[in-house]
PANU-590160 format. One record per residue (C-alpha): x, y, z. Coordinates in steps of 0.1 Angstrom, whole numbers, padded with zeros to 4 digits, always signed. Layout:
N
XYZ/...
END
This chain:
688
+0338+0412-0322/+0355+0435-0291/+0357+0424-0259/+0334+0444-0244/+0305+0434-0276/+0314+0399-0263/+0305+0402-0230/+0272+0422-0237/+0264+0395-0259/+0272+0367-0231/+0249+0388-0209/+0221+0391-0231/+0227+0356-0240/+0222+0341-0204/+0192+0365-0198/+0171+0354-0229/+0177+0317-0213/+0165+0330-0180/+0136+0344-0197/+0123+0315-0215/+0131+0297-0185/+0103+0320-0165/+0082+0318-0194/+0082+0284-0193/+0071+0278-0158/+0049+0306-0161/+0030+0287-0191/+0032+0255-0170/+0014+0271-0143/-0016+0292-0161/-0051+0281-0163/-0057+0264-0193/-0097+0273-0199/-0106+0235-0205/-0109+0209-0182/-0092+0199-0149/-0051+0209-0147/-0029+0197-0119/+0004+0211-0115/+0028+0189-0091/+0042+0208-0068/+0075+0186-0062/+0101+0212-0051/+0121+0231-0042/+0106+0236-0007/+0122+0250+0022/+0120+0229+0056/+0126+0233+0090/+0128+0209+0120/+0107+0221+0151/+0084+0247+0162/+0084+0281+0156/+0056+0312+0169/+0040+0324+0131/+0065+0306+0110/+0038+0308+0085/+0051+0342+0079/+0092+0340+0092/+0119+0345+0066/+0128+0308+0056/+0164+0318+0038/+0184+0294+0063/+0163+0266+0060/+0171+0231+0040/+0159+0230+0006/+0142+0195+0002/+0123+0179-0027/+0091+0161-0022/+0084+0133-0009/+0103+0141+0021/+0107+0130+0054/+0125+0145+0085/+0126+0108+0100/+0149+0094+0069/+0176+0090+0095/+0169+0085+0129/+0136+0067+0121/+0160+0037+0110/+0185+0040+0135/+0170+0023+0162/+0156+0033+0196/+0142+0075+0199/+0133+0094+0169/+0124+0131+0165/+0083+0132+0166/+0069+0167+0171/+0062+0196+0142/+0082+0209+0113/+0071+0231+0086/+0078+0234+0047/+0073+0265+0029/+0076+0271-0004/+0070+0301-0032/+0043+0296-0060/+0039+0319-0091/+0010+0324-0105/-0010+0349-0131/-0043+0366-0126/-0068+0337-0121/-0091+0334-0147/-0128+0339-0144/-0150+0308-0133/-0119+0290-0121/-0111+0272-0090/-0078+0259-0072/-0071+0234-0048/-0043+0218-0027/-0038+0182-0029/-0019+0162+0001/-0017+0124-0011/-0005+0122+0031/+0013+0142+0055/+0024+0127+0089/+0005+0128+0115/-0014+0161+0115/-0010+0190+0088/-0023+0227+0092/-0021+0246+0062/-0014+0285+0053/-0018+0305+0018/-0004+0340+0022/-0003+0341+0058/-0041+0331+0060/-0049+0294+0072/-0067+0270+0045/-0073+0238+0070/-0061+0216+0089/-0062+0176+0085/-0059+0151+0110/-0045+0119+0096/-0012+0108+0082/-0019+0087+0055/-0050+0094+0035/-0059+0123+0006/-0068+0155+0016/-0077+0186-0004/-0084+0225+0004/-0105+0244-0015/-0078+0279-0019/-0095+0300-0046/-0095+0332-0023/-0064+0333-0013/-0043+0329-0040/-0033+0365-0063/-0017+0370-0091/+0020+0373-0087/+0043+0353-0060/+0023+0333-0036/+0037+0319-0002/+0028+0282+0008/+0030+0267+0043/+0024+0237+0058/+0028+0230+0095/+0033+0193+0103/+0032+0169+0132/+0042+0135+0137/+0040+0136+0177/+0017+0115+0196/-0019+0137+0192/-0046+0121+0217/-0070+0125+0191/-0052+0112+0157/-0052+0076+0147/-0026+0053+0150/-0020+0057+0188/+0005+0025+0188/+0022-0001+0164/+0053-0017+0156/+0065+0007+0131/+0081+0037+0130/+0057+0067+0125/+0079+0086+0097/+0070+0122+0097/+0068+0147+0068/+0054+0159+0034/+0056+0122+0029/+0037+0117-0007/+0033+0141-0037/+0017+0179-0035/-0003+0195-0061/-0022+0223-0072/-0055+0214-0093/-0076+0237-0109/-0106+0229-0124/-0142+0250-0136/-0163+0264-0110/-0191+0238-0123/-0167+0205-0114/-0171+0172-0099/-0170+0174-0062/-0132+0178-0050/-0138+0179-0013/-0157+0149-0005/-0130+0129+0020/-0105+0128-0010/-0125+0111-0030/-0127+0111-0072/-0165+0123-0064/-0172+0093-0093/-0192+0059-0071/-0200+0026-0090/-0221+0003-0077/-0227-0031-0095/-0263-0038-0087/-0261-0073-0107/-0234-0097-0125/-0237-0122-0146/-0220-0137-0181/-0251-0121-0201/-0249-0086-0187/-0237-0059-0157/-0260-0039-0142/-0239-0006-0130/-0255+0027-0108/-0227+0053-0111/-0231+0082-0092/-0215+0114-0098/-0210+0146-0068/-0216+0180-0086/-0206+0212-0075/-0209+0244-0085/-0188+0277-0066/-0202+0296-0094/-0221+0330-0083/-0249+0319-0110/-0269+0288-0119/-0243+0264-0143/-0266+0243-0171/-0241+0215-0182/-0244+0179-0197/-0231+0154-0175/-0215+0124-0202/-0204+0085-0189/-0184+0070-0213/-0171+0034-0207/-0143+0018-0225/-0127-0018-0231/-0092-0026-0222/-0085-0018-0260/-0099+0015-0254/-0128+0006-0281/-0161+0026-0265/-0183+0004-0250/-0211+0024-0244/-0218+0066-0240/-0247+0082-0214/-0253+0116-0216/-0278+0139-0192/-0286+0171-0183/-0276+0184-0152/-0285+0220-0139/-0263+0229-0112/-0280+0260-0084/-0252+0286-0081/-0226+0278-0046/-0244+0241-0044/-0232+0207-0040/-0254+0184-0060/-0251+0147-0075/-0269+0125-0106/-0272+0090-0111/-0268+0072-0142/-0279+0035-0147/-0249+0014-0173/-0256-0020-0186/-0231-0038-0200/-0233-0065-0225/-0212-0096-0222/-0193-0080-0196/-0153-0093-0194/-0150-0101-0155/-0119-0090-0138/-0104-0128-0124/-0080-0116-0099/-0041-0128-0114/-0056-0151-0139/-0074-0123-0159/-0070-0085-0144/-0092-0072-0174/-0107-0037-0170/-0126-0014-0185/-0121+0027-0178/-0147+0044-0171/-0153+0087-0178/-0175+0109-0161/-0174+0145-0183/-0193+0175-0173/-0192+0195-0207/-0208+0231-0220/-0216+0233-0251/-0188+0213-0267/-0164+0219-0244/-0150+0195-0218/-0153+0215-0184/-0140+0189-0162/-0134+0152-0161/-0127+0123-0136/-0113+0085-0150/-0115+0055-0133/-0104+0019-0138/-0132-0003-0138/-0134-0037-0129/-0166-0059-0129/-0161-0090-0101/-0180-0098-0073/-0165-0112-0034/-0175-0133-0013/-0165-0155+0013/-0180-0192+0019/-0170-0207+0059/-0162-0237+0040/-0149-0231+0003/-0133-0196+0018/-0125-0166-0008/-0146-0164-0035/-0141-0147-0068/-0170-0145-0090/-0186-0175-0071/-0160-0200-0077/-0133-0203-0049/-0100-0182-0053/-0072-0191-0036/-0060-0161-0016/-0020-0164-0002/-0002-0134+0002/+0019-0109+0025/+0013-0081+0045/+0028-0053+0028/+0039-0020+0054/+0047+0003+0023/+0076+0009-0001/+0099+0022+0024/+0138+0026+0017/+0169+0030+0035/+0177+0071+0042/+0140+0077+0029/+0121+0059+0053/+0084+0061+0031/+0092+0089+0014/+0093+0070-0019/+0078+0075-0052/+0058+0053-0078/+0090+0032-0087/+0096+0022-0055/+0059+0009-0058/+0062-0007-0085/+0094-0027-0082/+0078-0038-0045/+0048-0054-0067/+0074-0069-0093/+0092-0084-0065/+0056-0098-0048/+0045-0111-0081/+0073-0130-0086/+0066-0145-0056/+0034-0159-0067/+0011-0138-0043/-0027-0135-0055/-0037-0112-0024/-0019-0082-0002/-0029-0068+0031/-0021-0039+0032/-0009-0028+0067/-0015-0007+0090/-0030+0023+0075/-0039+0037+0041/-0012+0034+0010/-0003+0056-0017/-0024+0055-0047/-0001+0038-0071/-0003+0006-0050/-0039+0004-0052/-0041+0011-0091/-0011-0008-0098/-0031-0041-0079/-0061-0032-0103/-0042-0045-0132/-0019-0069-0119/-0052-0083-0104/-0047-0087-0065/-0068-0090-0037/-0067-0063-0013/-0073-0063+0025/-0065-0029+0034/-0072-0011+0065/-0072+0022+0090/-0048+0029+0120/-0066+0014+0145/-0037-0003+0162/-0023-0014+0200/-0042+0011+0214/-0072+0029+0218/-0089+0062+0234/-0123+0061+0247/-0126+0102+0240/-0150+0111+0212/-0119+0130+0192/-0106+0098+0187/-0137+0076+0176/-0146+0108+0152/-0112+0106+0136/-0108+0068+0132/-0143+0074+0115/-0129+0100+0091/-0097+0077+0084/-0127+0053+0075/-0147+0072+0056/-0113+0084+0039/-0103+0049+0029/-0133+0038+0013/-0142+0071-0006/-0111+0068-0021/-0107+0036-0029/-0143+0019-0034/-0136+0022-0074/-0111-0002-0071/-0119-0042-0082/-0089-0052-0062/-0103-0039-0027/-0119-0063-0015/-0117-0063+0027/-0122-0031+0045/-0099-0037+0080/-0112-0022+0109/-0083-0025+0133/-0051-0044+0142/-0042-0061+0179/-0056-0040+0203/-0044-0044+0236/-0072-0049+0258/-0108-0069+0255/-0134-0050+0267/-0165-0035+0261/-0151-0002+0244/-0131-0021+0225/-0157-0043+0213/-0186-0019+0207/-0158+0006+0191/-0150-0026+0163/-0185-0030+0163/-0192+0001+0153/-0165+0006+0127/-0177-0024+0109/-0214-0009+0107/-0197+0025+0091/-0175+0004+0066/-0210-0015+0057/-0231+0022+0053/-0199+0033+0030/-0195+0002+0011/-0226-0027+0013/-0207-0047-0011/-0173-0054+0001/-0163-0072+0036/-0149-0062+0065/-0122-0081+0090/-0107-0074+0123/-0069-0089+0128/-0072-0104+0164/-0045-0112+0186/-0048-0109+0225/-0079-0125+0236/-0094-0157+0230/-0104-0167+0198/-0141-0162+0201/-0134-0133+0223/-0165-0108+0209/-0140-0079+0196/-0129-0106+0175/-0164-0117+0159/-0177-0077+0154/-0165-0081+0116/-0178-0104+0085/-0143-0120+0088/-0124-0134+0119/-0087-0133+0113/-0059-0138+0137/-0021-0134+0138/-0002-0164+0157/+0034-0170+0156/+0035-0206+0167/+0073-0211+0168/+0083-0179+0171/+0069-0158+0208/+0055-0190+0215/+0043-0229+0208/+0058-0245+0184/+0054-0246+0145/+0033-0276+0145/+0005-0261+0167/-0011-0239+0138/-0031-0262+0122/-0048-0283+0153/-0057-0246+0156/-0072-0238+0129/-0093-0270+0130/-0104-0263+0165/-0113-0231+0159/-0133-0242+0124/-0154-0268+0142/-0157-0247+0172/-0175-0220+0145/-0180-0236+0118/-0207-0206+0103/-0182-0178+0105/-0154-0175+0078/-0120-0175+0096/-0084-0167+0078/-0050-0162+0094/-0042-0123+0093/-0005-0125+0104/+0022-0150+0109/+0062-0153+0102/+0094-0153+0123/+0129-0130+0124/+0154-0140+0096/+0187-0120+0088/+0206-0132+0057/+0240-0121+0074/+0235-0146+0100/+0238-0185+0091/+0234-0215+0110/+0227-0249+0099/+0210-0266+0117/+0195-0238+0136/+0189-0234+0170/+0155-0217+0184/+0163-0180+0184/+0149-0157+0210/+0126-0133+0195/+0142-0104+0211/+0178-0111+0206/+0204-0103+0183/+0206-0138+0159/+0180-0145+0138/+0193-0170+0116/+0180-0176+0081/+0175-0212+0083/+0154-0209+0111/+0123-0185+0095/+0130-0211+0064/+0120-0239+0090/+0092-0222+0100/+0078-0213+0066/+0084-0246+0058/+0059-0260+0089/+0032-0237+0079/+0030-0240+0049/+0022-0278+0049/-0004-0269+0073/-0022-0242+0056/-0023-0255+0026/-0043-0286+0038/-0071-0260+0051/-0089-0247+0025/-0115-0228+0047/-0092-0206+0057/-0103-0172+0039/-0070-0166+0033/-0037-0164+0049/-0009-0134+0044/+0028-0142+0055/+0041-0115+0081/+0061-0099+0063/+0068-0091+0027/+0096-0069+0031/+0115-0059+0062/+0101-0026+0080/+0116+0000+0101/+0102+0003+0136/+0125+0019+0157/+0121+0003+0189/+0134-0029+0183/+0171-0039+0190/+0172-0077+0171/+0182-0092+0144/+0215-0080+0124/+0202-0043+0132/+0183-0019+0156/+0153-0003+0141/+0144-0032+0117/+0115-0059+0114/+0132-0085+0102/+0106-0107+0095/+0105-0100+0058/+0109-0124+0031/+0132-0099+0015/+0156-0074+0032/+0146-0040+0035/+0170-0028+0009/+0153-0050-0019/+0191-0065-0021/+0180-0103-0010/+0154-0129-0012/+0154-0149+0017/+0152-0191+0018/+0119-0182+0029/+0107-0163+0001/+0122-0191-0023/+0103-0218+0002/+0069-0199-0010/+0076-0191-0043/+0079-0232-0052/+0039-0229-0032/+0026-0202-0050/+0043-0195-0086/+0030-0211-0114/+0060-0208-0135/+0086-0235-0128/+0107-0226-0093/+0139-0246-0081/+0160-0229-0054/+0186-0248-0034/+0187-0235-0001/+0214-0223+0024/+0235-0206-0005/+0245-0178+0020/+0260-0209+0047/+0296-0205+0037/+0321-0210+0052/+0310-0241+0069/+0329-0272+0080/+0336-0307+0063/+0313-0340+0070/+0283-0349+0062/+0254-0325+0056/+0215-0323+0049/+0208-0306+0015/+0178-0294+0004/+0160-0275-0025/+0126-0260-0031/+0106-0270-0060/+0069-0274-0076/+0085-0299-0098/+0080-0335-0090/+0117-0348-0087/+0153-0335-0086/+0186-0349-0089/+0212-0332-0071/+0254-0335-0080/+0282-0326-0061/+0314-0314-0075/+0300-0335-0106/+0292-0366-0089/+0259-0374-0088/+0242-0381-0051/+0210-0392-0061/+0175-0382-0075/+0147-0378-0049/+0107-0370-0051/+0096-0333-0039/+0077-0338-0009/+0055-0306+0003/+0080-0288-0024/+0112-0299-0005/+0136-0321-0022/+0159-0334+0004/+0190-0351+0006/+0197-0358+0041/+0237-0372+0045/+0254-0355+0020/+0294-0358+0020/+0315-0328+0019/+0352-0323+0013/+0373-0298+0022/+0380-0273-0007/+0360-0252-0028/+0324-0270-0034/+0297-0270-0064/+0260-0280-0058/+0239-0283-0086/+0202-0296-0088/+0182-0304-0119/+0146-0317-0118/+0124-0334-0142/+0115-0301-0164/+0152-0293-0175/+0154-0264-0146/+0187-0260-0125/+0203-0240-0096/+0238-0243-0084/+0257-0227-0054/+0294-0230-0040/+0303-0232-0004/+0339-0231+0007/+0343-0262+0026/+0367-0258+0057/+0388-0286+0072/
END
């Protein structure tokens, strides 16, 4: 072969490949005429930080090429003190062939920070007001065949009207959860009801013998004509053996919304048992023609019923559940911020199950999908609320978009059997009547949505029986004892005074925990201040230790959820080993370390043998004699030093202590055994 033949050949070669290449995307991007496609819309996108007059239309060749999720705050959001909030935009190109007759597209935003305003070929599709719920717009008519430009306008700033208008936390802005493209039949279950699935199930009645189920599904049809189509339910097991089938008619008037209802009963239903039995079921709503599936929505499905009891508190299925957990403030990573995908989520949720958690609340606005299907199957108990937080505006903007961010949560997440608790607010900083009829209200909206589930308010800042704090089924509170103020032994006298003083209304503890940074090691501690720069380990240990003994002697509480589960970022505070952390977690916000703390619960709340000696991370530290300690739900432990044994003691409140333990200088071995065969071992260097 000559040169030359070589190089055409090379040429050719690399242009075939960039052919099937563009036939490839091309193919992943056509309408399939069956049921429902969605085509993630990931990257690449080009961004730009700031403002800019008709950037919808501007030539966005110098802008940074980003992949969703993304956020513009993965830096300075972390950094401590001011961070960039104001707009940005992200633009990107989509190809797409001639649409198909009877089609429809539609965006899908799982969130974007704070406020998003959205453009299709230079014409605007909507704008949504809200940074952390599901949003969809309807953009049939302005797509065309061929190159499409998409942009999206975004704001993070502080908007009078938008929902959260305060909070410890950084407000992270951006494209900050997954984009897509759906497209579906004209004839299709409703798409633009506040995000929702357009699938409701209602249980009407529970027992062992049989579940009574009203599913109703929203219709719509963007169809110039009339659309005759059979709507079919089909439920199925865990196994995915059908469990029943329900097919009707449905005749659909041509540019209508419409809905149907369909009565299920279930023989011998399995219940869904929270962490001791997550069963579900999966549940199918199909609109078909003729044969052919024109559109389809799945759901998990499980069958339980909540209460709570003033006495017995949380109630699963009528028998008393005990509900521990942690407030969870989203799978957020260093240099992401919470631009983090569905493995993020998931190792979270490995790491709180380890921990022996039954329950989550999940703060202080609406999370990503994943976390609430992933608690469906591991079986937690969701609280999880909107971004009503520190403050408040008494403007009707506001109330009508806290009421959407309501309406948002429940819509999409009523299917869920681990929701249990609709939250209608965090702390807010003041205790009058706007605040009170505001909760008030919210509560009565949450009940309209959603009859069935319960609704809580976490007080803080006004006394207990304060009237804000009563609007809700629940009453929950957030006291740090210990840490701003008090001391750790005041929380249960507390709790008792506040049961007997109410003793009809079911009360739970919403929020409690202190600063802990495993880079900073003192034993014994000293009382930190809150505000300053050491937060030793040993101290948050101390103060999970107090409560714990406390709370788990008062078994009305409804529940109680540990602030925090993982550090956070909030950006303006300066404390602890870093600026622009919460430190409160039980684990660092890297994922890297469990603290003492975390251990301290686990030996509470895991079924599965735990022994953890503490204060592994106190090394150096100085010769002479030392108080040792492990956590355990065993019932005795022996512990040995260098070898030599220093005795076998009973776990008391799952501490096993030691309290005068000798140590020489030179390089020491702990190691503690208890009365199942389990171990742990640790080495300090031991200084003269």
């Amino acid at each position: 072969m000559t040169k030359s033949r070589r190089i055409r050949h090379a040429l050719l070669g690399r242009a075939m490949q960039q052919l099937s290449l563009a036939l490839a995307v091309m193919l992943t991007a056509m309408p399939v005429m069956a049921q429902r496609q969605q085509l993630l819309l990931d990257g690449p996108w080009r961004f730009q930080a700031g403002d800019a007059k008709a950037a919808a239309e501007l030539d966005d060749s110098t802008w940074a090429r980003v992949v969703l999720p993304h956020s513009f705050n993965a830096v300075d959001g972390e950094a401590g003190g001011a961070y960039y909030r104001g707009a940005a935009w992200y633009r990107r190109v989509l190809e797409r062939p001639a649409a198909a007759a009877g089609r429809r597209q539609f965006l899908e935003f799982d969130a974007a920070t704070m406020a998003a305003e959205v453009w299709v070929n230079g014409q605007r599709a909507g704008r949504h007001d809200g940074g952390y719920a599901r949003f969809r717009f309807d953009i049939t008519n302005l797509l065309r065949p061929g190159r499409n430009l998409l942009a999206v306008r975004v704001d993070n700033g502080a908007l009078p009207q938008v929902a959260p208008l305060g909070g410890d936390f950084t407000v992270f802005g951006g494209l900050v959860r997954p984009v897509r493209l759906i497209e579906t039949d004209d004839a299709h279950i409703e798409l633009l009801d506040h995000g929702g699935p357009g699938v409701q199930v209602d249980t009407e009645a529970l027992t062992s013998a049989a579940a009574q189920l009203k599913v109703r599904v929203q219709l719509r049809n963007d169809g110039a004509l009339p659309a005759r189509r059979l709507l079919r339910l089909t439920l199925r097991d865990a196994a995915g053996r059908t469990v029943l089938q329900q097919s009707q008619a449905v005749e659909l008037p041509a540019g209508a919304a419409d809905d149907a209802s369909v009565q299920l009963n279930v023989a011998k239903p399995h219940l869904w048992q929270g962490v001791f039995d997550p069963y579900l079921y999966r549940l199918s709503a199909e609109l078909l023609q003729g044969t052919s599936v024109r559109d389809s929505v799945q759901l998990p499905l499980g069958l339980r019923q909540v209460a709570v009891d003033p006495q017995r508190g949380f109630l699963l299925n009528g028998k008393p559940y005990p509900l521990h957990g942690v407030n969870y403030f989203h799978p957020g990573r260093p240099g992401h911020g919470v631009a983090v995908g569905d493995a993020e989520v998931d190792e979270d949720l490995r790491i709180l199950m380890e921990l022996g958690v039954t329950g989550l609340r999940l703060v202080h606005y609406q999370h990503p999908p994943r976390v609430y299907e992933r608690a469906d199957e591991l079986g937690l108990v969701l609280w999880t609320e909107i971004p009503l937080n520190a403050a408040m505006s008494e403007a009707p903007a506001f109330r009508d978009n806290l009421f959407q961010q309501l309406r948002e949560l429940v819509r999409q997440n009523r299917h869920h059997a681990s929701v249990a608790v609709w939250g209608v607010g965090n702390e807010v900083y003041r205790s009058d009547d706007a605040i009170r009829d505001l909760l008030g209200e919210l509560h009565r909206l949450a009940k309209q949505e959603d009859p069935a589930r319960l609704t809580t308010y976490a007080h803080c800042c006004a006394p207990d029986d304060h009237p804000m704090a009563l609007q809700t089924d629940l009453a929950s509170y957030n006291r740090y004892w210990g840490w701003y103020d008090g001391e750790f032994t005041d929380i249960g006298p507390w709790a008792d005074r506040l049961h007997a003083k109410l003793p009809a209304k079911p009360i739970g503890l919403g929020e409690y925990g202190a600063g802990a940074s495993v880079l900073q090691q003192e034993d014994p501690p000293k009382r930190p201040q809150p505000g300053a720069r050491w937060h030793p380990e040993q101290y948050q240990a101390l103060f999970h230790e107090a409560y714990a003994r406390q709370l788990s002697a008062r078994p009305f509480l409804w529940g109680h959820f540990v602030w925090l589960g993982f550090d956070h970022a909030s950006a303006g505070r300066n404390e602890g080993d870093a600026p622009g952390v919460n430190d409160k977690g039980l684990v660092t916000y890297d994922r890297r370390f469990r603290k003492d703390a975390f251990l301290l619960w686990q030996a509470w709340w895991q079924r599965e043998p735990v022994l953890h000696l503490a204060n592994r991370r106190a090394s150096p530290r100085p010769a002479g004699t030392v108080a040792v300690k492990a956590y355990s739900n065993g019932r005795q432990a022996s512990l040995e030093v260098n070898g030599k044994p220093m005795g076998t003691v009973p776990v008391v409140d799952r501490i096993a202590a030691w309290p005068a333990v000798p140590l020489a200088p030179g390089r020491t071995t702990l190691r503690v055994r208890d009365e199942r065969g389990a171990t742990d071992s640790i080495e300090w260097d031991i200084q003269p």
